[in-house]
C-alpha positions in Angstrom: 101.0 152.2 63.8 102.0 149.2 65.5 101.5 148.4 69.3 105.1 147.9 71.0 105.2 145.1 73.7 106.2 146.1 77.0 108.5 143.5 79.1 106.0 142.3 82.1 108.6 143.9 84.8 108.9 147.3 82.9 105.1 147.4 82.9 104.2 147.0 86.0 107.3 149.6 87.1 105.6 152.5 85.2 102.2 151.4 86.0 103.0 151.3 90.4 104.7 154.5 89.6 101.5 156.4 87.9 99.0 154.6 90.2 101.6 156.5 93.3 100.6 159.5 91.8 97.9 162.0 92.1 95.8 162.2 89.4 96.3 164.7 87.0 93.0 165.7 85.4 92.4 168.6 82.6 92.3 172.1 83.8 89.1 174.6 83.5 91.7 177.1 81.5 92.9 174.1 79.0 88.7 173.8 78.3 88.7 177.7 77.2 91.8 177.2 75.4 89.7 174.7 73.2 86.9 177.1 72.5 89.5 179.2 70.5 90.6 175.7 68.8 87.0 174.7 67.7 86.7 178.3 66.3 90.1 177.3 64.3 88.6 174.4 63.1 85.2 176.2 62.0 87.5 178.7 60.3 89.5 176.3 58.5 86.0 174.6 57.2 85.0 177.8 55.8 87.7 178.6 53.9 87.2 174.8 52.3 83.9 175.5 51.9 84.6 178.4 49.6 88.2 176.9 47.9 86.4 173.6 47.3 89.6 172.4 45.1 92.4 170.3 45.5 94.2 173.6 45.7 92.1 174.8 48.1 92.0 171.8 50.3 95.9 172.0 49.9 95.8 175.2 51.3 93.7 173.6 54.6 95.5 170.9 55.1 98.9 172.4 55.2 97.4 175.0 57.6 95.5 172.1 59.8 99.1 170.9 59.6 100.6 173.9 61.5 98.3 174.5 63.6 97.7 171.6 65.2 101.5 170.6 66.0 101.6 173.8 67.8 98.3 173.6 69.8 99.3 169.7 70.5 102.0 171.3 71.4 100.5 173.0 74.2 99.0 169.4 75.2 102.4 168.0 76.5 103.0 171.7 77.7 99.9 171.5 80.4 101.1 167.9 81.0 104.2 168.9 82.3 103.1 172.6 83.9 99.4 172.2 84.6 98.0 176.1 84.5 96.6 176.3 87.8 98.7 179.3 89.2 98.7 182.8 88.0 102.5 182.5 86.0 101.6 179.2 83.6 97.4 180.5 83.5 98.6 184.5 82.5 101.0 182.8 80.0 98.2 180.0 78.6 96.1 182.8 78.1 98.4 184.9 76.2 98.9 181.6 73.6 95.0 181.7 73.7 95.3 185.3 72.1 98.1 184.6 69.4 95.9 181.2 68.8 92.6 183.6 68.1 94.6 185.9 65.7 95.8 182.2 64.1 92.0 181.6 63.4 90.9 185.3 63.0 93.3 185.3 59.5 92.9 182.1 58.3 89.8 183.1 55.7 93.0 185.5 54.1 95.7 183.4 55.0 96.6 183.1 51.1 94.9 186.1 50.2 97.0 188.8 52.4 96.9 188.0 55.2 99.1 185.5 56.2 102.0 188.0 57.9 99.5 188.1 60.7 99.0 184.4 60.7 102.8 184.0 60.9 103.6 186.6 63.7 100.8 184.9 65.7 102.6 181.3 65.0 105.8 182.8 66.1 104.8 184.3 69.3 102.4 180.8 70.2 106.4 179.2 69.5 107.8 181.9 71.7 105.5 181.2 74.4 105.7 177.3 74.6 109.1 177.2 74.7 109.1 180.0 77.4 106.8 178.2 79.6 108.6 174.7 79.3 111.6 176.5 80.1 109.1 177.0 83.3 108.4 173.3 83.6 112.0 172.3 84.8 112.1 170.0 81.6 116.1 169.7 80.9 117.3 172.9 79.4 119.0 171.1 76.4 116.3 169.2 75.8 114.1 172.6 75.5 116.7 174.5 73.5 116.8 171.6 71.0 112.7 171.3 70.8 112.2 175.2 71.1 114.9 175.8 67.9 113.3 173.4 65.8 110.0 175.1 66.2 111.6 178.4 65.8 112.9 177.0 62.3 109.4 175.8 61.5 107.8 179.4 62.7 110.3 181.4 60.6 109.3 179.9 57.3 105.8 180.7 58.4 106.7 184.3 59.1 108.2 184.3 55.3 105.7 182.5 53.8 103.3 185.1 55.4 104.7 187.5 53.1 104.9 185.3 49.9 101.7 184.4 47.5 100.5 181.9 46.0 102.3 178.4 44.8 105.5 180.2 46.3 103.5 180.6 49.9 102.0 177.2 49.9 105.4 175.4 48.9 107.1 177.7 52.2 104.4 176.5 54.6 104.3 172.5 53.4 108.0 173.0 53.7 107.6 174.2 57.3 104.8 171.2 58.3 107.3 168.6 56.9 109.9 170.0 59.5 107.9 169.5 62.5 108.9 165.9 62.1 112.3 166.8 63.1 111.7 168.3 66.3 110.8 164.6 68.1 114.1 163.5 66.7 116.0 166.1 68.1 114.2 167.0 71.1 115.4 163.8 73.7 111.6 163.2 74.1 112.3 160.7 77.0 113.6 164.0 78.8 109.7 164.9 78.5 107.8 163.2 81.5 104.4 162.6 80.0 101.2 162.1 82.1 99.3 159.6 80.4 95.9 160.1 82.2 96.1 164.1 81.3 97.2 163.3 77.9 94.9 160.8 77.0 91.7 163.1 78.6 92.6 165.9 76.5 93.1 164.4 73.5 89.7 162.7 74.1 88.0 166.5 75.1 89.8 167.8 72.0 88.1 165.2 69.0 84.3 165.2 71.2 84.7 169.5 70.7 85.3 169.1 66.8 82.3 167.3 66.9 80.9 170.6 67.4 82.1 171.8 64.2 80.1 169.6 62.5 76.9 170.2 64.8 77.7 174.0 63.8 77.6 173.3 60.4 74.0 171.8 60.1 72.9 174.9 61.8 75.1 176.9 59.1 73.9 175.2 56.2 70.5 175.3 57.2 70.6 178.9 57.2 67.4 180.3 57.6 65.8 177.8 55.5 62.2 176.9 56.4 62.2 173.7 58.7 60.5 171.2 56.4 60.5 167.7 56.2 63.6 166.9 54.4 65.8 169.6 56.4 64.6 167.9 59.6 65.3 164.5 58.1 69.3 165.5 56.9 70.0 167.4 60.0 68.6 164.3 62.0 71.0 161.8 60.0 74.1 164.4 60.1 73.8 164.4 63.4 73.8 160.4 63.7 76.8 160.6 61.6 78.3 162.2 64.5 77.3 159.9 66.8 78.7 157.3 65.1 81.9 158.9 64.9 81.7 159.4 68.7 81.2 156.0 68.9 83.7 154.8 67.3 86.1 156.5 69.3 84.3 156.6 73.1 81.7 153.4 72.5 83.7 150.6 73.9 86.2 152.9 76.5 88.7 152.7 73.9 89.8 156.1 75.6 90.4 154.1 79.3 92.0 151.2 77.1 94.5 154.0 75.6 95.2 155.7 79.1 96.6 152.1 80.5 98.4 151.1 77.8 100.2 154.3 77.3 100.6 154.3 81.6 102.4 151.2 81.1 105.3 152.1 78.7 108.6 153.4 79.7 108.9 157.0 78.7 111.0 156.7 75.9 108.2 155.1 73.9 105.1 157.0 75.3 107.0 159.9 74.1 107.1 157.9 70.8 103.6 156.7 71.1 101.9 160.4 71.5 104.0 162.0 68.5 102.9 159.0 66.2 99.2 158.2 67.6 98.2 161.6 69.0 99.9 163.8 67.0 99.7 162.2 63.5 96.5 159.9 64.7 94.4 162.9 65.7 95.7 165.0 62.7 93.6 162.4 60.3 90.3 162.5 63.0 90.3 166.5 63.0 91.0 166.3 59.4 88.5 163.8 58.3 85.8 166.0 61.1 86.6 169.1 59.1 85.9 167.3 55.8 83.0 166.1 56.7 82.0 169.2 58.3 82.7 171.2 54.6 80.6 168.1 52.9 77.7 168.8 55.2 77.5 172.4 54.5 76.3 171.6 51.1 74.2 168.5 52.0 71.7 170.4 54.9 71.7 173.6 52.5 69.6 171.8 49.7 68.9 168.0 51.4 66.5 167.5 48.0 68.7 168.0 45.4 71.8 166.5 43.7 75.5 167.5 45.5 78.8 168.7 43.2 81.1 165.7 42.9 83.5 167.9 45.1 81.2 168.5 48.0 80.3 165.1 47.7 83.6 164.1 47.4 84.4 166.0 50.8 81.5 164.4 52.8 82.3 160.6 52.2 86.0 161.2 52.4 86.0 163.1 55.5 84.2 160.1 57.1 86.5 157.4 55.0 89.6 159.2 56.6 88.3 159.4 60.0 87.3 155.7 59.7 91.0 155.1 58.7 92.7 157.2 61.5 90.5 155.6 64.0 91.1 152.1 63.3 95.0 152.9 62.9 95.0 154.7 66.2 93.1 151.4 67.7 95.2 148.9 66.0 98.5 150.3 67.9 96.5 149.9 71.1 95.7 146.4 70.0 91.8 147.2 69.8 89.5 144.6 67.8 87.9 144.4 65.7 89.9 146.4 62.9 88.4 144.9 59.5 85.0 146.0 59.8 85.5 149.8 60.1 88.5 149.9 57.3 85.4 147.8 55.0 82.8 150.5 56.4 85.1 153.5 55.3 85.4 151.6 51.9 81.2 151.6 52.0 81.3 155.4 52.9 83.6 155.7 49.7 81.1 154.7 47.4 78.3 156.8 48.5 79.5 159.5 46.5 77.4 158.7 43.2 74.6 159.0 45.2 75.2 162.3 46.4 75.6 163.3 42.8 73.4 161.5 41.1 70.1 161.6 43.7 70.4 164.0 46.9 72.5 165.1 50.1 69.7 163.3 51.9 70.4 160.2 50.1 73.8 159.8 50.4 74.0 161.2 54.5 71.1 158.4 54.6 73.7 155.6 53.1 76.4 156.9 55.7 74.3 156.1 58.8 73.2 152.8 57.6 77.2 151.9 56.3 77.6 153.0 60.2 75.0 151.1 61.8 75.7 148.3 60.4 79.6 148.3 61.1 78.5 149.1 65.2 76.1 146.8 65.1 78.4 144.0 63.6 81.1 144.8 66.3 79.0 144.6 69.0 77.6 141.6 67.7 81.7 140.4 67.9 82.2 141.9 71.4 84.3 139.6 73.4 83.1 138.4 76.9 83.5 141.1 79.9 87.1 141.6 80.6 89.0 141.6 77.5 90.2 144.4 77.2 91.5 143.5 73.3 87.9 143.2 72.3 88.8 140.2 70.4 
């Protein structure tokens, strides 16, 4: 991801023309919506928590895949037709049904149960394009955009009644043609609010925190509170804070809302498929990962992890690392160096996981954190650079 530079004039063009407008902040009903996504999300860590494999994590990551283009989906959807009357909120809530029947047959989606899975994707396709027919958006622009995604809900629908490698091949097949639909969509035909989009992509990565917050409370179990389960669930959740950081600590977020204000729309369009789509695929992904890894780790703190579950609690962390300093390279966010050597130091923990404890390694993971924050903030530039040079 690189940062495109914006001619001074255009700039300050889309910027007057934001600041003349009210602004558009995330609605009440978009917050339930994301109750039903974090319960997606805790789903999808379950089922990786029992398929522990590369086939199983396969399996996840195709379905993360699907998932979250539609649901990002209904991100640009709010943008443009904010659910605060009774036609978009009745419609928003019937998505948030077909969404719940989504996560409700994940666990069997290759077991099954993956015809339900696919009718449910098909009608949350239905109902976005519906809606943005709503929106006033150009009707060839939503014809174009809502065909793709009937293509790509199709081959979920017949995948749903496949099995196995023949299943799996149907739906990667159908995540790798959601990167047609920007091409042939007209995306600058799609106003896009940056202060809305930017909030609830922000709301969406701070509520799969929860996921992993849920699974120290899962993986404790009911375990007797001792020492060392206090002391893992204690780091696990400094691990999250330190992912929070990374993405909130320095108002990255308000950074991100005034670069993305300032661009014509033709490359904000750009700009949210390739940083908000793809960028907070590999946070929610890396969150999930972690979440799996942590499972294990708060389950038995005291003894030695399985390489995989090891393997899932480093590289969850590693990925999110990498996502995060991509995403704040294209804003032109520095430092970038010390987190992409801090996900190389979270990389390594992994022997330790295996070959001493869960404590140990989640212990190695804060300090790898702590001491790439504390670096940076050692770096931070005087007030009022906003590139944190």
């Amino acid at each position: 991801m690189t940062a495109t530079p914006v001619p001074p004039g255009t700039r300050q063009a889309a910027e007057a023309q934001e600041a003349s407008e009210p602004a558009l902040k995330v609605a009440p009903l978009e917050l339930f919506l994301d109750l039903v996504f974090i319960f997606t999300i805790t789903q999808l860590t379950g089922s990786l928590v029992h398929h522990l494999t590369l086939g199983g994590f396969a399996q996840v990551l195709v379905m993360l895949g699907l998932i979250w283009w539609m649901y990002d989906a209904f991100i640009w959807l709010t943008n443009a037709l904010p659910p605060r009357t009774r036609g978009p909120g009745g419609a928003l809530m019937l998505a948030m049904g077909a969404f719940l029947v989504i996560a409700l047959s994940v666990p069997h989606a290759f077991e099954g149960g993956g015809a339900a899975f696919g009718w449910a994707y098909l009608l949350v396709v239905a109902l976005h394009t519906g809606m943005f027919v709503a929106a006033g958006v150009t009707p060839a622009a939503v014809l174009r955009m809502g065909a793709s995604n009937l293509v790509v809900g199709t081959l979920v629908v017949t995948g749903g009644y496949l099995a196995g490698t023949a299943q799996l091949v149907c739906w990667a097949v159908a995540f790798a043609m959601q990167f047609i639909t920007p091409r042939v969509a007209r995306l600058p035909e799609f106003r896009l609010r940056a202060d809305h989009f930017v909030e609830r992509h922000g709301l969406i990565v701070i509520i799969a925190f929860g996921e992993s917050v849920i699974a120290v409370g899962a993986g404790a179990g009911t375990a007797e509170l001792g020492p060392a389960l206090i002391a893992v669930a204690l780091l696990c959740l400094a691990v999250c804070v330190g992912l929070w950081w990374a993405c909130f600590g320095y108002d990255d977020d308000a950074h991100a809302e005034h670069h993305m204000a300032a661009l014509p729309s033709a490359e904000r369009n750009r700009a949210a498929v390739t940083v908000y789509y793809l960028g907070h695929f590999g946070l929610l992904l890396g969150v999930l990962l972690f979440a799996a890894g942590v499972k294990s780790a708060v389950a038995h703190p005291g003894a030695a992890t399985t390489l995989p579950q090891a393997v899932a609690l480093a590289g969850g962390i590693t990925l999110y690392l990498a996502a995060n300093t991509a995403v704040r390279r294209f804003f032109g966010l520095r430092p970038q160096l010390p987190r992409l050597v801090g996900a190389m130091a979270v990389a390594v923990t992994v022997p330790l996981g295996t070959g001493v404890s869960a404590l140990a390694q989640v212990g190695a993971v804060v300090a790898v954190l702590a001491a790439v924050f504390g670096y940076e903030s050692g770096c931070r530039p005087p007030v009022g650079d906003s590139r944190h040079d």
